[in-house]
N, CA, C and O atoms as a Tripos MOL2 file, in Angstrom:
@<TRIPOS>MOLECULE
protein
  284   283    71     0     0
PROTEIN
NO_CHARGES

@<TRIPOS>ATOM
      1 N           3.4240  -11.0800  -40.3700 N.3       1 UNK1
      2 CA          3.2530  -10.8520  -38.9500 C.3       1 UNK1
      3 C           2.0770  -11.6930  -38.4230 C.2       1 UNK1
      4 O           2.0570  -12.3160  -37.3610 O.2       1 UNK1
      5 N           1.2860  -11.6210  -39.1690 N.am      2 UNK2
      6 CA         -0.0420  -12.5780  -38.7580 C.3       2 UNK2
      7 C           0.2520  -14.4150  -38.9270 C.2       2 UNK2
      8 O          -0.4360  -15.1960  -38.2690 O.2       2 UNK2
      9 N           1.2250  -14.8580  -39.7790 N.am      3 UNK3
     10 CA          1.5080  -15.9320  -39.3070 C.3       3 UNK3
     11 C           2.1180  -16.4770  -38.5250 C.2       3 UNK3
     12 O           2.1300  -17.6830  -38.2820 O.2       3 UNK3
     13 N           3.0060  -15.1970  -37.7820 N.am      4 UNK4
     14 CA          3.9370  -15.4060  -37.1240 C.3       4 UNK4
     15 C           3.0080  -15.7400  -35.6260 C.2       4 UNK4
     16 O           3.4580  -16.3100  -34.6310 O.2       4 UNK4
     17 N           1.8550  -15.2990  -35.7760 N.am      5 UNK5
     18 CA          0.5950  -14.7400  -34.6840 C.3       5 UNK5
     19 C           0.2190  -16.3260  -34.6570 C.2       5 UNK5
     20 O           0.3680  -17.0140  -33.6470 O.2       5 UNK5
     21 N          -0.2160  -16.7500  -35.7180 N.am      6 UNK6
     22 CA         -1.1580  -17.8060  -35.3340 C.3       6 UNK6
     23 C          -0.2070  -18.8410  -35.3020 C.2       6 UNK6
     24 O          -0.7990  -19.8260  -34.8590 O.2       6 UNK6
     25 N           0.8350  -19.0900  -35.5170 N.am      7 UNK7
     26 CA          2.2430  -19.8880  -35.1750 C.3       7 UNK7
     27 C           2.3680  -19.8680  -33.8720 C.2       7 UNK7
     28 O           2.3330  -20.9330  -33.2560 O.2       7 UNK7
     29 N           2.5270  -18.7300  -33.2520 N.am      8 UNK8
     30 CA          2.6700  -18.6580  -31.8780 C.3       8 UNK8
     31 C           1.2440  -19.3360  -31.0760 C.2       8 UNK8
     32 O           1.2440  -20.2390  -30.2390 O.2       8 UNK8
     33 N           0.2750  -18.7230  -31.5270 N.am      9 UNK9
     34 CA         -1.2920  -19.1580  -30.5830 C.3       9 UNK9
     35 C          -1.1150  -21.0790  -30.9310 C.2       9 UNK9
     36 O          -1.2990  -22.0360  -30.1770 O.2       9 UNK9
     37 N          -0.7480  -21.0230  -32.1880 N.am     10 UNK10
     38 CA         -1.3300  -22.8290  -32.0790 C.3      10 UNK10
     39 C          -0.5180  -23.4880  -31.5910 C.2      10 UNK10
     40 O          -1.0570  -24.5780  -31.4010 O.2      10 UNK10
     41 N           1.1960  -23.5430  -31.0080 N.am     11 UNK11
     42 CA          1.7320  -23.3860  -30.4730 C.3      11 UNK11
     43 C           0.9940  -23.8870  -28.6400 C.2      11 UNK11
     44 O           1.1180  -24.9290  -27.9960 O.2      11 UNK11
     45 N           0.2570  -22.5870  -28.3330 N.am     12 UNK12
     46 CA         -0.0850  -22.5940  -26.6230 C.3      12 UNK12
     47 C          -1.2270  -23.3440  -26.4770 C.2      12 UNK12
     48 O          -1.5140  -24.1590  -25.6000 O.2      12 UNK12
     49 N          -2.1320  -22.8040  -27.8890 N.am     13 UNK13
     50 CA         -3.7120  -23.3020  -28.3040 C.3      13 UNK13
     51 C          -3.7860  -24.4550  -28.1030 C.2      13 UNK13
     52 O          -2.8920  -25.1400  -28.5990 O.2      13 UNK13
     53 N          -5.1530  -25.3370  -27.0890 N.am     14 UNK14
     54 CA         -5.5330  -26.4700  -27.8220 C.3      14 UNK14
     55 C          -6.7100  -26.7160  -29.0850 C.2      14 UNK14
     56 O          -7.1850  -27.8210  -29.3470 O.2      14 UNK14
     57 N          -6.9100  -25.9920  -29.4880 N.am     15 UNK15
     58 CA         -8.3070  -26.4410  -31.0150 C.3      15 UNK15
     59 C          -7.4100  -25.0470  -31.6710 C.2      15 UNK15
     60 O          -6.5550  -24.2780  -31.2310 O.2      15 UNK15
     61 N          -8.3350  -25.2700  -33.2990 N.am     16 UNK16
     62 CA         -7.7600  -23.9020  -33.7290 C.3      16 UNK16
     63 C          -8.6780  -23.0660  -33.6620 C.2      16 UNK16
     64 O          -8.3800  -21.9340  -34.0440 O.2      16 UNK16
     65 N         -10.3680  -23.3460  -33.0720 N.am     17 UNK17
     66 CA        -10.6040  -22.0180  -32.8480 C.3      17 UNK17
     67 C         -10.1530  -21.1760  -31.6830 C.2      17 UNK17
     68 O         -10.5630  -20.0150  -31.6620 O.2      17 UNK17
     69 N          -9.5920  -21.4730  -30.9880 N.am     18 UNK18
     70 CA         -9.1130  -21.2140  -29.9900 C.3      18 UNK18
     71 C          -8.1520  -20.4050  -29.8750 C.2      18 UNK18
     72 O          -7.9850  -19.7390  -28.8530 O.2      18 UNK18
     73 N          -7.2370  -20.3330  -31.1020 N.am     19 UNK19
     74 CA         -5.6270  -20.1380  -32.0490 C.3      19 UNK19
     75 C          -5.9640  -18.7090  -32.5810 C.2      19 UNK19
     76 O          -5.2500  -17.7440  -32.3090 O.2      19 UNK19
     77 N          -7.1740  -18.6110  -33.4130 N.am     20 UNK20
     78 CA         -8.0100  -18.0300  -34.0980 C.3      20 UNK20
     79 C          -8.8300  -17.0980  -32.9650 C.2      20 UNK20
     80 O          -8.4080  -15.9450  -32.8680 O.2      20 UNK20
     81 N          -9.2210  -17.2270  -32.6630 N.am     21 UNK21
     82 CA         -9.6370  -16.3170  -31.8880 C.3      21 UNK21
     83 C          -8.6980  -15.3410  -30.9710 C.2      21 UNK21
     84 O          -8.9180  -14.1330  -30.8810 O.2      21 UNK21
     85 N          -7.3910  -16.1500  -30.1530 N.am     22 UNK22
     86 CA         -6.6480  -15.4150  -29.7510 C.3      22 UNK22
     87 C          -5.7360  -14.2660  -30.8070 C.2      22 UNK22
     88 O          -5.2550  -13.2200  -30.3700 O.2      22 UNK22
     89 N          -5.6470  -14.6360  -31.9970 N.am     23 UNK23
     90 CA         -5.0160  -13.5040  -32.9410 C.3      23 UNK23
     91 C          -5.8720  -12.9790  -33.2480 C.2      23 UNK23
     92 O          -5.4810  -12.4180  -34.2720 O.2      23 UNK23
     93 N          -7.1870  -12.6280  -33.0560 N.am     24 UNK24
     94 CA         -8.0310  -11.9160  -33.6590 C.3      24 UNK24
     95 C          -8.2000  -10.4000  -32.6440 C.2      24 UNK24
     96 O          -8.3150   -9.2210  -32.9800 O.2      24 UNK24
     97 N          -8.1510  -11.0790  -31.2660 N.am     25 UNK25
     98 CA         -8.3440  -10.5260  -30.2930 C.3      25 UNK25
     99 C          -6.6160   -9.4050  -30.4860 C.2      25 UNK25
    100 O          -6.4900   -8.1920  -30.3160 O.2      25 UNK25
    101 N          -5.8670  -10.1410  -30.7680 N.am     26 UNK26
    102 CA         -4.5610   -9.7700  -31.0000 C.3      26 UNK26
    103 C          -4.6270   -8.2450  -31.9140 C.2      26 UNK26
    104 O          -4.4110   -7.0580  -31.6680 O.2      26 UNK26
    105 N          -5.0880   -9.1220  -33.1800 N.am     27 UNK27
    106 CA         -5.2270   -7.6900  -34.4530 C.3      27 UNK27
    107 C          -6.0980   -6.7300  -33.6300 C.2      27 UNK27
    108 O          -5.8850   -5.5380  -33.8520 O.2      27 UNK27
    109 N          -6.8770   -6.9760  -32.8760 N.am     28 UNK28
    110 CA         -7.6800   -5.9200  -32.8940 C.3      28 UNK28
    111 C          -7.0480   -5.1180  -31.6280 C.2      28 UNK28
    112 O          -6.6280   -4.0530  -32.0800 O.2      28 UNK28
    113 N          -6.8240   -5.1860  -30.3270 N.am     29 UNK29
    114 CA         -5.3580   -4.6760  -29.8460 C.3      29 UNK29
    115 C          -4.4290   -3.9580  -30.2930 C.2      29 UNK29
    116 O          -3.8930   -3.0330  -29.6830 O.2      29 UNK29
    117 N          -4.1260   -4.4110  -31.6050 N.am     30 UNK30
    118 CA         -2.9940   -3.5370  -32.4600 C.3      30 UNK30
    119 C          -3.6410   -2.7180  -32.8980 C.2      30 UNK30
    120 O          -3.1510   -1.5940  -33.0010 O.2      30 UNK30
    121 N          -5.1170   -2.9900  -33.3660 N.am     31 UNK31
    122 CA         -5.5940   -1.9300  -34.1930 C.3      31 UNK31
    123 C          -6.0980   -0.7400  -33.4390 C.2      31 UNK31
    124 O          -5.8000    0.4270  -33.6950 O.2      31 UNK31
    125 N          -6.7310   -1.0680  -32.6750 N.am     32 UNK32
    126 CA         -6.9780   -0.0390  -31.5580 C.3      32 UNK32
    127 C          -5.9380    0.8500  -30.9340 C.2      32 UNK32
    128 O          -6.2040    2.0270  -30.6930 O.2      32 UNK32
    129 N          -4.1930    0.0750  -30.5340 N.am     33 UNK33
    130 CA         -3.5420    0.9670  -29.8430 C.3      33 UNK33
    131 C          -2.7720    1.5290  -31.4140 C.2      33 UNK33
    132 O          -1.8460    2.2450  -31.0340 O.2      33 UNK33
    133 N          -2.7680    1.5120  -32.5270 N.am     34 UNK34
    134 CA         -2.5940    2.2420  -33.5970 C.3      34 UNK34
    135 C          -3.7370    3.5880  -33.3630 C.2      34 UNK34
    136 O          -3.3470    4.7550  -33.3720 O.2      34 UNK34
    137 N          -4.7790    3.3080  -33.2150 N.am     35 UNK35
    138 CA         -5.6100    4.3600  -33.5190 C.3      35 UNK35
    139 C          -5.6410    5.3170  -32.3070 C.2      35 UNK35
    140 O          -5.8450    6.4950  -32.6030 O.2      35 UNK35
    141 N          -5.4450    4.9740  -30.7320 N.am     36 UNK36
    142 CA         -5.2000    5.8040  -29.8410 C.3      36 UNK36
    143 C          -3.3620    6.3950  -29.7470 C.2      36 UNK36
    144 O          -2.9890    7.2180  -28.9100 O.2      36 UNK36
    145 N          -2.8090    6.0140  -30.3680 N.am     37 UNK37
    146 CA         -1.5430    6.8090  -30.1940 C.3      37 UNK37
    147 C          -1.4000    7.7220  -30.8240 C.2      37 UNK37
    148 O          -0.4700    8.5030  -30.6250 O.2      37 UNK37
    149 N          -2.7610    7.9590  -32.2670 N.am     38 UNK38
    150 CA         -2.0030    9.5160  -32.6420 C.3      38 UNK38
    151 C          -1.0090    9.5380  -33.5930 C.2      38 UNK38
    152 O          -0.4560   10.5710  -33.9730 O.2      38 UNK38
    153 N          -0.6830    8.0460  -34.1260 N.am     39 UNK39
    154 CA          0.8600    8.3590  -35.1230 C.3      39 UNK39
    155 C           0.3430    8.4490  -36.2990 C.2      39 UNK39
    156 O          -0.8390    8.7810  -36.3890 O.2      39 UNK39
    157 N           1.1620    8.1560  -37.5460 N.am     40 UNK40
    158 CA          0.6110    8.6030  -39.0910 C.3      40 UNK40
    159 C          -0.7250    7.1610  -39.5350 C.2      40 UNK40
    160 O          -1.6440    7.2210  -40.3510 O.2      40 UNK40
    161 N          -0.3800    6.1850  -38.7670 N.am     41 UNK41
    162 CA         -1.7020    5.3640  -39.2480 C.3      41 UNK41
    163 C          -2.8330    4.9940  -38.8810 C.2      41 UNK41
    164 O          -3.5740    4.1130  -39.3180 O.2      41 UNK41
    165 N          -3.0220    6.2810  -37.3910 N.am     42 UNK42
    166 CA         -4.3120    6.3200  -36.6020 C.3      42 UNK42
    167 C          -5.4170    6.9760  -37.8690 C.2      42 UNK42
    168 O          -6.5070    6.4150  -37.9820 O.2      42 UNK42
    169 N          -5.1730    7.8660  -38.5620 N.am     43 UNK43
    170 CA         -6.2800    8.0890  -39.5600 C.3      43 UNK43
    171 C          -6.8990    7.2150  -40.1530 C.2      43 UNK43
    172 O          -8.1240    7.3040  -40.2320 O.2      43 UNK43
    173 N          -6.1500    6.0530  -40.7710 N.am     44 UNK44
    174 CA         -6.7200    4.7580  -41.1870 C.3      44 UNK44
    175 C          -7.4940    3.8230  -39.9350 C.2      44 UNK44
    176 O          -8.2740    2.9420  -40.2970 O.2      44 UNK44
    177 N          -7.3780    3.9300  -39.2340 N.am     45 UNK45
    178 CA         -7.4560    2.4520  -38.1970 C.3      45 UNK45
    179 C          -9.0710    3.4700  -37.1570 C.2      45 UNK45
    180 O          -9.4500    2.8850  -36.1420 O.2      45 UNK45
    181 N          -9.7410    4.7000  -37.4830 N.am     46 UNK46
    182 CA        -10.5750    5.5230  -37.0060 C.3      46 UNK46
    183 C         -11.8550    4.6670  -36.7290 C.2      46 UNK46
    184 O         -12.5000    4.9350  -35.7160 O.2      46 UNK46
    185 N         -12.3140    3.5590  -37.6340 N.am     47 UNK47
    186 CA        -13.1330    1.8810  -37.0450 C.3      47 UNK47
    187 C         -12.5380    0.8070  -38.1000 C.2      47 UNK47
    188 O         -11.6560    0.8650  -38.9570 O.2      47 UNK47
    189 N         -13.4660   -0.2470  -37.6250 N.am     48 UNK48
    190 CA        -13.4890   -1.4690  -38.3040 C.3      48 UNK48
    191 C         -14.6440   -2.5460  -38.0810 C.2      48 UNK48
    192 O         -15.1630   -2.8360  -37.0030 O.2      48 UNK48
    193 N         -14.9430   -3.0930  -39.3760 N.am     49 UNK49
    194 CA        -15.8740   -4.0330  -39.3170 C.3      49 UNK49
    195 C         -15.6070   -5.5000  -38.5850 C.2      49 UNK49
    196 O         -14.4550   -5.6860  -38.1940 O.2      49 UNK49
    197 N         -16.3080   -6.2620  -38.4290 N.am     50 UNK50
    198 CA        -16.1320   -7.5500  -37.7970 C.3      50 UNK50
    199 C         -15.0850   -8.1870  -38.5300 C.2      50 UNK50
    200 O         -15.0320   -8.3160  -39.7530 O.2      50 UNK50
    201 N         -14.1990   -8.6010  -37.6210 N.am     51 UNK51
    202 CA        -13.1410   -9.5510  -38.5730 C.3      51 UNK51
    203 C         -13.1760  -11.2700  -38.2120 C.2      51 UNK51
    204 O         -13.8050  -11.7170  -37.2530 O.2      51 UNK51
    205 N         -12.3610  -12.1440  -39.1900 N.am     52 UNK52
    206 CA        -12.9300  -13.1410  -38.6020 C.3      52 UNK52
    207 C         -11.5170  -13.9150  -39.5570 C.2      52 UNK52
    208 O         -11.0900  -13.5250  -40.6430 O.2      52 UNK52
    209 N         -11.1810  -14.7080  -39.0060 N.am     53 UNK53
    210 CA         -9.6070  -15.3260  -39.3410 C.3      53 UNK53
    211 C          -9.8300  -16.6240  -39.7700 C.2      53 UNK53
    212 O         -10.1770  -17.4280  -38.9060 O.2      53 UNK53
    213 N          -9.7310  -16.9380  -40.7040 N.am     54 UNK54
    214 CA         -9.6330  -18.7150  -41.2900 C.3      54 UNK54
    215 C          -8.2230  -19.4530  -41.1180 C.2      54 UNK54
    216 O          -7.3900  -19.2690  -42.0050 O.2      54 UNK54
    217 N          -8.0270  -19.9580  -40.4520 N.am     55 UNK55
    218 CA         -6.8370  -20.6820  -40.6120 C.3      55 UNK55
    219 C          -7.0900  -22.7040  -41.2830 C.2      55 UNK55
    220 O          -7.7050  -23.7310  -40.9940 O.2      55 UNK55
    221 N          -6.3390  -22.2870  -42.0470 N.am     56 UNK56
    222 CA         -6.2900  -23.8990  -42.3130 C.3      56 UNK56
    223 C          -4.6390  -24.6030  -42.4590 C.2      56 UNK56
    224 O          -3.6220  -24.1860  -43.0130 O.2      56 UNK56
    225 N          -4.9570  -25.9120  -41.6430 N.am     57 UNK57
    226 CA         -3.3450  -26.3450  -41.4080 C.3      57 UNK57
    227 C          -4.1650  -27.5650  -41.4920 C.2      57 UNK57
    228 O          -5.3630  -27.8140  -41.3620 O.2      57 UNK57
    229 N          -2.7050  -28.4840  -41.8530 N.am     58 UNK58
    230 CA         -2.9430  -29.5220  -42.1620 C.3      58 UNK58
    231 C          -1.7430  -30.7000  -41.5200 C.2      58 UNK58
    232 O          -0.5650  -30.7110  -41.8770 O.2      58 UNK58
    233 N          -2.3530  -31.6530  -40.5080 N.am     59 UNK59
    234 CA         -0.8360  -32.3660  -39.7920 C.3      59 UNK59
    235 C          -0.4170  -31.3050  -38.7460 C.2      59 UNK59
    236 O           0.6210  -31.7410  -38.2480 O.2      59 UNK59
    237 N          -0.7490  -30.0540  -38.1460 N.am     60 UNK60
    238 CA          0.0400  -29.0620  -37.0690 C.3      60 UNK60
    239 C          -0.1570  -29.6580  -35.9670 C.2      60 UNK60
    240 O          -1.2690  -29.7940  -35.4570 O.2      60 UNK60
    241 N           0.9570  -30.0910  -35.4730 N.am     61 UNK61
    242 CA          0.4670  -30.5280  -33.5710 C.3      61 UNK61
    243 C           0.3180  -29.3880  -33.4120 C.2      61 UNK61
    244 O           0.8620  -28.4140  -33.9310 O.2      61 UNK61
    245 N          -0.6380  -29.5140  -32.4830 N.am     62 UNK62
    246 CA         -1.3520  -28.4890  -31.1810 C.3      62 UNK62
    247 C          -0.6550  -28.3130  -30.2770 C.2      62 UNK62
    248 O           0.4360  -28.8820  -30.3300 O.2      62 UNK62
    249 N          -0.9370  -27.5390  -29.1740 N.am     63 UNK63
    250 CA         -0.1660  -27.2730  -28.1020 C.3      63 UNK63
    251 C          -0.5870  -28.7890  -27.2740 C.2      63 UNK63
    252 O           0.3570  -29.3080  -26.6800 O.2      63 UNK63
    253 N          -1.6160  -29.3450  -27.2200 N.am     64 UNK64
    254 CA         -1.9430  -30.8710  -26.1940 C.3      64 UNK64
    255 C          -1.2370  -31.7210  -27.1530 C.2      64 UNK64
    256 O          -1.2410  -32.8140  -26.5860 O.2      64 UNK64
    257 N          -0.6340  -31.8650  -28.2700 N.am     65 UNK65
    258 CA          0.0040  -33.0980  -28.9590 C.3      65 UNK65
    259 C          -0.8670  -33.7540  -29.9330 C.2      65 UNK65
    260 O          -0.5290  -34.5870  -30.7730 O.2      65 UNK65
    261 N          -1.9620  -33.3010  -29.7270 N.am     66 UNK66
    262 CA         -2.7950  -33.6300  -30.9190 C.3      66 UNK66
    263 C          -2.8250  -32.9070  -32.0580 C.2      66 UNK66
    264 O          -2.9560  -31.6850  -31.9880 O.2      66 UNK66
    265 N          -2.6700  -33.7750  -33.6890 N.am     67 UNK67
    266 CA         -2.9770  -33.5320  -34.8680 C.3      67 UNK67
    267 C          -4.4530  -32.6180  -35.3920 C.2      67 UNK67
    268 O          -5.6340  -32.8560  -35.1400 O.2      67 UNK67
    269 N          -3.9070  -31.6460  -36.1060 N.am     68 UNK68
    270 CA         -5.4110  -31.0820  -36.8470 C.3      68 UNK68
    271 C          -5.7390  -32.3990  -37.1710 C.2      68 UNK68
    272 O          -5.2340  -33.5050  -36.9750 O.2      68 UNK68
    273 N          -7.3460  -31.6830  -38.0630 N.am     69 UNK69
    274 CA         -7.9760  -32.5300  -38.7780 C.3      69 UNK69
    275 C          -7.4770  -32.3580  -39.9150 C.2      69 UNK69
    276 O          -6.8000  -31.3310  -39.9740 O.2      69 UNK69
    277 N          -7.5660  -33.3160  -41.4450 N.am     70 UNK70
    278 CA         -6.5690  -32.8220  -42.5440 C.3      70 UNK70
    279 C          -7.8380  -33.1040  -43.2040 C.2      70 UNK70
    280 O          -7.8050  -34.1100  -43.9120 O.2      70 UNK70
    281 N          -9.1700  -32.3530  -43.1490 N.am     71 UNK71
    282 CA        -10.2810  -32.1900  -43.9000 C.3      71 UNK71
    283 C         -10.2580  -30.8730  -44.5430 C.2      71 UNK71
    284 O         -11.1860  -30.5270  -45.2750 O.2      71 UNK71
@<TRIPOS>BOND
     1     1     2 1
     2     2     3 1
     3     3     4 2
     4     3     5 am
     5     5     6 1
     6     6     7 1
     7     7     8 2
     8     7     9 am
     9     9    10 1
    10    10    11 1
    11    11    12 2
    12    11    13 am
    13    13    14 1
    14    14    15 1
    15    15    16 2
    16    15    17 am
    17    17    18 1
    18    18    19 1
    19    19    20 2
    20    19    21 am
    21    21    22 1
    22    22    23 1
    23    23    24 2
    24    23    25 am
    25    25    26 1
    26    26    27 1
    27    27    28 2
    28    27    29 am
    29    29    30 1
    30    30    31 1
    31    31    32 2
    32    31    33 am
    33    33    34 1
    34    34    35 1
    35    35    36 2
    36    35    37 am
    37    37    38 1
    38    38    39 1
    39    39    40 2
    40    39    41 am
    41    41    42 1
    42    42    43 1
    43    43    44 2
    44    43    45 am
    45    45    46 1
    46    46    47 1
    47    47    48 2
    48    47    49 am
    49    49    50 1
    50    50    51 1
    51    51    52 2
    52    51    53 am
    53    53    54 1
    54    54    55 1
    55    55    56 2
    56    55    57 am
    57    57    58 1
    58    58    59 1
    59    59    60 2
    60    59    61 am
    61    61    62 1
    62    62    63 1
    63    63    64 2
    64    63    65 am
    65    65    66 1
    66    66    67 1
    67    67    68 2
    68    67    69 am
    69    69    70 1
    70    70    71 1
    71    71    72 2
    72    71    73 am
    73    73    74 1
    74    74    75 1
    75    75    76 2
    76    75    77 am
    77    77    78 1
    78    78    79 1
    79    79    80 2
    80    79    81 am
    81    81    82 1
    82    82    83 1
    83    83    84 2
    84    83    85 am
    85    85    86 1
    86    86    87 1
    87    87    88 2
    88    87    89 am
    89    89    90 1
    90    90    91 1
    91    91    92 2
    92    91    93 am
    93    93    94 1
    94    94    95 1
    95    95    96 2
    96    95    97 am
    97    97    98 1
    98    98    99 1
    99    99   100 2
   100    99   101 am
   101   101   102 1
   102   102   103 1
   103   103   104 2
   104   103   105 am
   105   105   106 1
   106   106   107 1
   107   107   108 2
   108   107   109 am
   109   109   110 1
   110   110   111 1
   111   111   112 2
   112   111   113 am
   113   113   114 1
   114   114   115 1
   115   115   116 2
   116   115   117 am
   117   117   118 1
   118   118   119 1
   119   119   120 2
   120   119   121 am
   121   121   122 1
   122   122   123 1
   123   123   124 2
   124   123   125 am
   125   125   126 1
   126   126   127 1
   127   127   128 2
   128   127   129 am
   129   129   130 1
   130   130   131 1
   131   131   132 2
   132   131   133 am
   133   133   134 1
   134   134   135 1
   135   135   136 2
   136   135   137 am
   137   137   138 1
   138   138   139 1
   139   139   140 2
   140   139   141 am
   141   141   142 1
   142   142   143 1
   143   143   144 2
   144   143   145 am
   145   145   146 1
   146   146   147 1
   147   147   148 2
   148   147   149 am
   149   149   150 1
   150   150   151 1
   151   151   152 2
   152   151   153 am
   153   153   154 1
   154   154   155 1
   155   155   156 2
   156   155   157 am
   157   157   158 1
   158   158   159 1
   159   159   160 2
   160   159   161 am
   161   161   162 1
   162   162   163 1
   163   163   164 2
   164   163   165 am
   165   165   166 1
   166   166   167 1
   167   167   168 2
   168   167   169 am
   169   169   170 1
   170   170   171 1
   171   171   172 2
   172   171   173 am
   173   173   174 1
   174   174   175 1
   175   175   176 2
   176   175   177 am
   177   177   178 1
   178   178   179 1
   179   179   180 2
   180   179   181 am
   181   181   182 1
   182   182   183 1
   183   183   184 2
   184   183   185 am
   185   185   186 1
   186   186   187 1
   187   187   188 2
   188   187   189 am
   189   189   190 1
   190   190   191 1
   191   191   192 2
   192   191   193 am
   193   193   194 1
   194   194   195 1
   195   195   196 2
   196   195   197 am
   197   197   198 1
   198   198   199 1
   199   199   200 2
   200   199   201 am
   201   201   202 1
   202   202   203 1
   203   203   204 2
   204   203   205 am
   205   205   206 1
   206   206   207 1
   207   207   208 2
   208   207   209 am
   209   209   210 1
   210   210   211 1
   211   211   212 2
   212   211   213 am
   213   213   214 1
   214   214   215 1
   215   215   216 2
   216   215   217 am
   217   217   218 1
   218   218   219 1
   219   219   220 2
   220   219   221 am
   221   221   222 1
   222   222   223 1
   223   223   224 2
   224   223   225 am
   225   225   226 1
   226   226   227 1
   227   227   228 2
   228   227   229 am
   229   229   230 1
   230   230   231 1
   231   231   232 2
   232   231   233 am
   233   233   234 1
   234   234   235 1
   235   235   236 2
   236   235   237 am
   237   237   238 1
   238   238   239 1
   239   239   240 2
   240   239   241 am
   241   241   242 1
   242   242   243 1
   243   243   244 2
   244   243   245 am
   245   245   246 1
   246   246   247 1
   247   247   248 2
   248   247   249 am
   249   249   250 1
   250   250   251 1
   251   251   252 2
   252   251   253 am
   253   253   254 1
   254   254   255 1
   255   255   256 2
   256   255   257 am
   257   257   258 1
   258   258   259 1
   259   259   260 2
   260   259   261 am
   261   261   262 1
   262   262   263 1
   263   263   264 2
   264   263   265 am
   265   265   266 1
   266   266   267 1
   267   267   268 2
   268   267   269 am
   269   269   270 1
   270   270   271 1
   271   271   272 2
   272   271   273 am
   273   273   274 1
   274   274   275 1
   275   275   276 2
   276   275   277 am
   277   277   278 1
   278   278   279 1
   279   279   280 2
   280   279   281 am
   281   281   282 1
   282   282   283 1
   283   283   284 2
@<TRIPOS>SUBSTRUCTURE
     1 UNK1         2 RESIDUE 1 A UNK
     2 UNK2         6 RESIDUE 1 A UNK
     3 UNK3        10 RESIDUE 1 A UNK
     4 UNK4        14 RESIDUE 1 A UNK
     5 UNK5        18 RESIDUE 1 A UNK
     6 UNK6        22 RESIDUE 1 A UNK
     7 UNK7        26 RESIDUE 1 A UNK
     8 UNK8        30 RESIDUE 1 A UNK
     9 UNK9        34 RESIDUE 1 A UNK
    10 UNK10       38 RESIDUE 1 A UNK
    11 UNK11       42 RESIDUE 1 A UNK
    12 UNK12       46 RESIDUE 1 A UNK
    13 UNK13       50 RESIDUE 1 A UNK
    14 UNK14       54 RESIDUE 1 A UNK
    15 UNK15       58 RESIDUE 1 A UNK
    16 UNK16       62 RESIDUE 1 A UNK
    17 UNK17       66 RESIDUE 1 A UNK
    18 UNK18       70 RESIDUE 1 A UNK
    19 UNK19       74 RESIDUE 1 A UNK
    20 UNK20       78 RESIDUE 1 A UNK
    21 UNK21       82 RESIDUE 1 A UNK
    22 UNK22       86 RESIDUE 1 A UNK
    23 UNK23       90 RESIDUE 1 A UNK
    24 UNK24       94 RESIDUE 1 A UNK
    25 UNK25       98 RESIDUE 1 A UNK
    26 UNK26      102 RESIDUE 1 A UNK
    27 UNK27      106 RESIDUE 1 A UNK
    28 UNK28      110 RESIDUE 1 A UNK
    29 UNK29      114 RESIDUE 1 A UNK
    30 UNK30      118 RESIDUE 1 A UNK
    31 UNK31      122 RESIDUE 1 A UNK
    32 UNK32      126 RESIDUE 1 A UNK
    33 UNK33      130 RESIDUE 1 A UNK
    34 UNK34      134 RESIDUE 1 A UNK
    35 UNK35      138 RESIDUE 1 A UNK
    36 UNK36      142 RESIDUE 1 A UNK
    37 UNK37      146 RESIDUE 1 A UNK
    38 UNK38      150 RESIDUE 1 A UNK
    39 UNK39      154 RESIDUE 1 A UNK
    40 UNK40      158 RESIDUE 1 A UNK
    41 UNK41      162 RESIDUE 1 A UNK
    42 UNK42      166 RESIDUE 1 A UNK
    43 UNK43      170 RESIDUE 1 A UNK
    44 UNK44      174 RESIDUE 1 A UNK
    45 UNK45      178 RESIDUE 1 A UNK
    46 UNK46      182 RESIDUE 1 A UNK
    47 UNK47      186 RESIDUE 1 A UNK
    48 UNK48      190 RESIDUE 1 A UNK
    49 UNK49      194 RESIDUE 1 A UNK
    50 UNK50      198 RESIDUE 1 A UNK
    51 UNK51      202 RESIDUE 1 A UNK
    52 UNK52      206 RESIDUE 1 A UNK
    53 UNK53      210 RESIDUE 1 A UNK
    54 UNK54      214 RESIDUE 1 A UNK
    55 UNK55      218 RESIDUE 1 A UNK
    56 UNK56      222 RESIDUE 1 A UNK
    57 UNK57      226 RESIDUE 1 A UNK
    58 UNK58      230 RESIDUE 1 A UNK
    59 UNK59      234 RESIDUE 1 A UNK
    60 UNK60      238 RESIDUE 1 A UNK
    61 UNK61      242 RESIDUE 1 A UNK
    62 UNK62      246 RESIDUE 1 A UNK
    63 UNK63      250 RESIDUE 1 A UNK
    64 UNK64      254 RESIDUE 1 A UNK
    65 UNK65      258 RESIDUE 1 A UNK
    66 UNK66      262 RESIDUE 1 A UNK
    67 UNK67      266 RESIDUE 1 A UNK
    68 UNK68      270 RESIDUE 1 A UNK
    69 UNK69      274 RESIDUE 1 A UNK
    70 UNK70      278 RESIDUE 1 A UNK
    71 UNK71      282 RESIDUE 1 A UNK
């Protein structure tokens, strides 16, 4: 599900922190409306520490047509 996430952001994204940051903002959205609805996996999701997403791609056009870096 999460690649499907940052597939989609780099996709609209121009840089990948940009990509990266929008799925982060994403997970945490999910994680939050998990924990206010009350269903069987709000007990788990009660906090969370800082999260922080690495993506590495190599050759992905961007959403402007430009190539990552392949460092």
């Amino acid at each position: 599900e999460i690649v499907a996430m940052v597939a989609a952001e780099l996709a609209q994204q121009s840089s990948l922190e940009a990509a990266a940051q929008s799925v982060v903002e994403r997970v945490k959205r999910l994680h939050h409306d998990a924990y206010v609805s009350g269903r069987q996996r709000a007990p788990h999701c009660a906090r969370h520490e800082d999260m922080t997403l690495l993506i590495r791609v190599i050759n992905y056009t961007l959403a402007d047509g430009s190539l990552t870096p392949t460092q």
